[in-house]
ROLUMZA-565961 format. One record per residue (C-alpha): residue in one letter; x, y, z. Coordinates in steps of 0.5 Angstrom, whole numbers, padded with zeros to 4 digits, always signed. Layout:
// ROLUMZA-565961
aXYZ ...
This chain:
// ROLUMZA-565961
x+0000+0000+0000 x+0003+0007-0003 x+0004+0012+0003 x+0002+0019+0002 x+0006+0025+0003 x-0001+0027+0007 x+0000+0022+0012 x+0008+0022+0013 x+0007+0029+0015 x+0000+0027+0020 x+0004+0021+0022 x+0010+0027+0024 x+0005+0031+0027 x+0003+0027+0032 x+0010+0024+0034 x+0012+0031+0035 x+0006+0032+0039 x+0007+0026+0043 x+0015+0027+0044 x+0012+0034+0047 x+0007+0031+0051 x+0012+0027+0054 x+0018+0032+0054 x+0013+0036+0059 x+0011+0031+0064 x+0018+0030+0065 x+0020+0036+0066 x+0014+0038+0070 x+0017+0031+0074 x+0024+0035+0075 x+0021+0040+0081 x+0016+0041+0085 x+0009+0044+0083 x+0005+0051+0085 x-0001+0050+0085 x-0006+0056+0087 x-0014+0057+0089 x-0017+0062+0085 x-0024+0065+0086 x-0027+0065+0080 x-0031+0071+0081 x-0025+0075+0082 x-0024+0081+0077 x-0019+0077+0072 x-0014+0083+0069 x-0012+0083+0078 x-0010+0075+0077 x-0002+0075+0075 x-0002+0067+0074 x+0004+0065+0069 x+0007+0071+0071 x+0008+0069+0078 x+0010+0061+0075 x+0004+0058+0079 x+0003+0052+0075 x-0004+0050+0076 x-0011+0055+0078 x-0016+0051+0081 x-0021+0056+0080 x-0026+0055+0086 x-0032+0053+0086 x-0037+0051+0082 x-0042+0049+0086 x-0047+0043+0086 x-0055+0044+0084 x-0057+0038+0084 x-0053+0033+0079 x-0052+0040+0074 x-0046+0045+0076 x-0047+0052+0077 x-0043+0058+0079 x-0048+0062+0082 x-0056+0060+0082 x-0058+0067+0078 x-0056+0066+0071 x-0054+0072+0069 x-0049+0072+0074 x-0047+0064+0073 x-0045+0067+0064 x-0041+0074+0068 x-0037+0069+0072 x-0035+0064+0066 x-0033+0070+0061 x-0029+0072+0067 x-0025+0065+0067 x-0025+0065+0060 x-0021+0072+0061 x-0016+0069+0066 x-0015+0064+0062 x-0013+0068+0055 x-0008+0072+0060 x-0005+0067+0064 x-0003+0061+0058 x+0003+0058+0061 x-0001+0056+0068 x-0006+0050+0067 x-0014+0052+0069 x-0017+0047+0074 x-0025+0047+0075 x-0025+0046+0082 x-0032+0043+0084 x-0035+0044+0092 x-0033+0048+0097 x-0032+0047+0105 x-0041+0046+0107 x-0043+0046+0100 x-0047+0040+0099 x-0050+0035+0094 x-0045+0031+0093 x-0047+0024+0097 x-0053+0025+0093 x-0050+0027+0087 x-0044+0021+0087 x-0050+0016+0088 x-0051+0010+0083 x-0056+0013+0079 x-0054+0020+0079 x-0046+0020+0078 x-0047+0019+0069 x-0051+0025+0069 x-0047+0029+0075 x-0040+0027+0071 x-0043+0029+0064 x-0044+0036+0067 x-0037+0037+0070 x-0035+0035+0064 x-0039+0039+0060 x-0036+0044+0064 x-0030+0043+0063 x-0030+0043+0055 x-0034+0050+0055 x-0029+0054+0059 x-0023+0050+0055 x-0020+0047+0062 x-0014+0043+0063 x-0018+0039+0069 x-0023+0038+0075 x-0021+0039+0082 x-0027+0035+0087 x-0027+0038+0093 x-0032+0034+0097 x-0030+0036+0105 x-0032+0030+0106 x-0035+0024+0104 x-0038+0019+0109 x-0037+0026+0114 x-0043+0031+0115 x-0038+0036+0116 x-0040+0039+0123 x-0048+0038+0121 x-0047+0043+0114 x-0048+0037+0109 x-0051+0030+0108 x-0047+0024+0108 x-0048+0017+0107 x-0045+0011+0110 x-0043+0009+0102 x-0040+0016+0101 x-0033+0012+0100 x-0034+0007+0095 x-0038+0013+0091 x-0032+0018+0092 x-0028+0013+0089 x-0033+0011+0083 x-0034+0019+0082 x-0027+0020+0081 x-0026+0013+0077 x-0031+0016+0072 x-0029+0023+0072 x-0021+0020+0070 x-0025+0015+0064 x-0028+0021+0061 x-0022+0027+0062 x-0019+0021+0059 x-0023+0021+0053 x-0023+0028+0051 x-0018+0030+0045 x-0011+0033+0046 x-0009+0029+0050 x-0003+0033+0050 x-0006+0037+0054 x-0004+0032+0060 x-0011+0034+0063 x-0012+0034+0071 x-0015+0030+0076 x-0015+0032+0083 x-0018+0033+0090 x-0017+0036+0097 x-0016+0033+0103 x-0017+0032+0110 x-0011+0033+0115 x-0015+0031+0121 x-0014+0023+0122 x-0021+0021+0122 x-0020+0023+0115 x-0017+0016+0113 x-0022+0012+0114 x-0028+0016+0110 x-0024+0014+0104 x-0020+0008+0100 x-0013+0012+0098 x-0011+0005+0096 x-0016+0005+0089 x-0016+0014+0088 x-0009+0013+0087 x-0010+0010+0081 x-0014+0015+0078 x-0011+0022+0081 x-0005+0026+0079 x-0005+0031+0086 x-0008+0030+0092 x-0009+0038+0095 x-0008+0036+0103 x-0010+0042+0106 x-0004+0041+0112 x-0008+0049+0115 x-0013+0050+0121 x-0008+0046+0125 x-0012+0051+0131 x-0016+0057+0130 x-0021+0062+0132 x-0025+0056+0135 x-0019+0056+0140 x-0019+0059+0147 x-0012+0059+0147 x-0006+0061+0143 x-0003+0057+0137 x-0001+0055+0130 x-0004+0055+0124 x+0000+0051+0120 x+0007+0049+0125 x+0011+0044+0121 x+0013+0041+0128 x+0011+0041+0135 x+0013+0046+0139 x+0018+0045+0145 x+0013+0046+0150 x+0008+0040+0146 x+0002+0045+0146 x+0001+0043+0139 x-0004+0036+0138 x-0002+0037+0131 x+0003+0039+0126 x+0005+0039+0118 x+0010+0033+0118 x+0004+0029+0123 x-0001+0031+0117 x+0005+0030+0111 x+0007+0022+0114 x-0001+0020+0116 x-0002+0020+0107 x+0006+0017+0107 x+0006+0012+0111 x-0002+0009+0107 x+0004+0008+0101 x+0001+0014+0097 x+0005+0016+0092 x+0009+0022+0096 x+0009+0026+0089 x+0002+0025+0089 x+0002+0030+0095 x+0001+0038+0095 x+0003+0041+0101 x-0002+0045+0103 x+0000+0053+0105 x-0005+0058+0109 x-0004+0065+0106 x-0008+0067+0112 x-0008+0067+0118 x-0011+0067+0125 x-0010+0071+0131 x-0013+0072+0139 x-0013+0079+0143 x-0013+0080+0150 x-0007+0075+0150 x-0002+0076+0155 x+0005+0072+0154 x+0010+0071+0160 x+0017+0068+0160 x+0017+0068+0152 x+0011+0062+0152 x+0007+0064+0147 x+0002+0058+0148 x-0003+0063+0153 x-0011+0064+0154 x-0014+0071+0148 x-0022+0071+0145 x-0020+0070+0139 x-0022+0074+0132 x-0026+0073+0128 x-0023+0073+0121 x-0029+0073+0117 x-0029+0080+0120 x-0022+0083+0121 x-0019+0082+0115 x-0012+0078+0116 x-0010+0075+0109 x-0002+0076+0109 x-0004+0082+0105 x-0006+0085+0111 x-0001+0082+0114 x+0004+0086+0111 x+0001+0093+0110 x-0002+0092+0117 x+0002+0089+0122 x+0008+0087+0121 x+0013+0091+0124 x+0008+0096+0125 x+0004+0098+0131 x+0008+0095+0136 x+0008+0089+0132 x+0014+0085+0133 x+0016+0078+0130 x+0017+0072+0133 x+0020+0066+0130 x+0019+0059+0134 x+0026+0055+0131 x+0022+0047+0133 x+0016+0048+0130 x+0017+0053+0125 x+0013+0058+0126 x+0012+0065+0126 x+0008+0070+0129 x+0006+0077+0131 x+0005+0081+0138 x+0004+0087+0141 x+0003+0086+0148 x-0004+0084+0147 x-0005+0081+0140 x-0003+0074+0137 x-0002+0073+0130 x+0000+0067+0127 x+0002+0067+0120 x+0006+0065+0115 x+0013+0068+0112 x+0019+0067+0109 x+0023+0063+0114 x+0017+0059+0116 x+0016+0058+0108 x+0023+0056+0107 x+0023+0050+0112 x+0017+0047+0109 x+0020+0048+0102 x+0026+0045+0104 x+0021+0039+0106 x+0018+0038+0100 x+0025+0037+0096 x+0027+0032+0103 x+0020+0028+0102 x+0020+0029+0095 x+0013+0031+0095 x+0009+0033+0089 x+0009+0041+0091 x+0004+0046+0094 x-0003+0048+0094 x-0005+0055+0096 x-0011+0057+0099 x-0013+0063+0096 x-0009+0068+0091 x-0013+0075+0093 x-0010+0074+0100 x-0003+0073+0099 x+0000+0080+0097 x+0003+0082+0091 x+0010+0080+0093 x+0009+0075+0098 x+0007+0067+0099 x+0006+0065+0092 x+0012+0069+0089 x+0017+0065+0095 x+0014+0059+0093 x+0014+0059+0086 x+0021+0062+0086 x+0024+0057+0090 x+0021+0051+0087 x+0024+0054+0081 x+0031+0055+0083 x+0034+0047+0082 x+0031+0048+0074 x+0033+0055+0073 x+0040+0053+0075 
């Protein structure tokens, strides 16, 4: 059979095509990766992406209307919100975008995983995707089999049906034309103990390319006493029930595929007032503050706080941990050389990356622009 120069040259393509495919998963294997939470209703003319390296946008959230996904219920609003990552999209090419689907207290998902409804449901994601021309679906069911403190429905068989949704929703990303792309299949995480026993890491590793381990709200403003929001050790005085490395180890020691792992880095921060620190124990009685209602993102932390109005910097060196006070005020929050410590643990565990929740909290200059920067360094050289 004669052989057309039409075919040698589609033949060539696609060879060419898939050399760069593998070229870019290689490369990609070679350093750590920067994810980052985008709020997919932010202004996208203000979303600085590729400029600041950040590999993947997990674009946050889409939400459960039953088996569809909607952005918002008004549907004026819902197409203003697609324009919009569309926009981010064309100006940010270099850094992969991620439908994130769920939220902390959105429910649906026990019901839309069910037998009966996951064709339709992962139909709709998958539409979705192919609409916005994204590279992936991040689910975020925060939990399964879990109500998450009375906020959602669950469900026994939450866990074998997590694990199905995330199969099917593999099977179809897989059918999807340019496969080139590499698209990507995530989810987030629980860093709470309990959390290993609602889901079956064993099967879902087949399937995922990154688990988003959301290693934060070790403490909070739920809390009474002072603390850490995301310490990466226990701290000397043992007051700290949980740390990063404690979370990192829970998914290690299960045999999950440590470059599966994106550690989880806050870019807010958590404080107390009425806090009264004696011999340099920062681990004392405060009413917390509610930060839905002070504002104590990391950019606020920086044109605020730090260094200013009596503010002074301390540094825990065991559990890697900053935090501000003023003689009255305690702010846990991260900075560079909290930052530099768990960089140096990602390359030590050989872990997949970071995730950042959430970009518009961060400054300008700040966590992401740090992490991106030093994950880089070892490619750059």
């Amino acid at each position: 059979m004669k052989i057309t120069w039409y075919t040698k040259i589609i033949v060539l393509f696609m060879v060419v095509g898939m050399g760069f495919y593998y070229y870019q998963i290689a490369n990609a294997e070679e350093r750590p990766v920067t994810a980052v939470y985008v709020e997919a209703w932010r202004n996208p003319e203000e979303v600085k992406l590729s400029e600041k390296k950040v590999d993947i946008a997990l674009i946050a959230f889409a939400k459960l209307d039953g088996t569809d996904i909607v952005f918002d219920k008004d549907k004026n609003v819902d197409a203003e919100i697609r324009a919009n990552i569309k926009r981010m999209k064309e100006l940010n090419k270099d850094t992969k975008f991620v439908l994130a689907v769920g939220g902390y207290g959105v429910d649906g998902f026990s019901d839309a995983a069910l037998d009966g409804n996951r064709y339709v449901f992962t139909e709709n994601i998958m539409s979705t995707v192919k609409e916005l021309d994204l590279d992936g679906v991040d689910i975020d069911w925060e939990y399964p089999a879990h109500d998450a403190w009375g906020t959602q429905k669950s469900r026994p068989e939450d866990t074998k049906n997590f694990t199905s949704l995330m199969k099917e929703l593999r099977e179809k990303l897989n059918m999807l034309p340019h496969q080139e792309r590499g698209y990507l299949l995530t989810f987030a995480a629980g860093a709470q103990e309990w959390y290993f026993d609602l889901v079956e890491l064993d099967k879902l590793m087949k399937y995922v390319d990154y688990i988003n381990v959301m290693a934060y709200d070790l403490t909070g403003k739920w809390s009474p006493v002072t603390g850490y929001n995301a310490n990466l050790y226990i701290d000397k005085y043992n007051h700290a029930e949980h740390s990063v490395d404690q979370v990192m180890q829970g998914f290690i020691s299960r045999n999950v595929d440590s470059k599966k792992i994106l550690l989880g880095i806050p870019s807010y921060s958590y404080g107390w007032k009425q806090v009264k620190i004696k011999e340099g124990k920062p681990f004392v009685s405060g009413k917390p503050i509610d930060i839905d209602k002070v504002d104590l993102s990391y950019k606020a932390i920086q044109e605020k706080y730090l260094n200013k109005n009596g503010y002074k910097r301390f540094f825990d060196e065991k559990a890697k941990a900053a935090y501000l006070y003023n003689g009255d005020t305690f702010i846990s929050y991260e900075d560079e050389e909290a930052l530099e410590a768990k960089v140096q643990y990602i390359r030590n565990h050989q872990l997949g990356g970071v995730m950042v929740w959430e970009y518009h909290r961060d400054a300008d200059d700040g966590i992401i622009n740090y992490l991106a920067e030093q994950l880089n360094k070892e490619q750059d050289e």
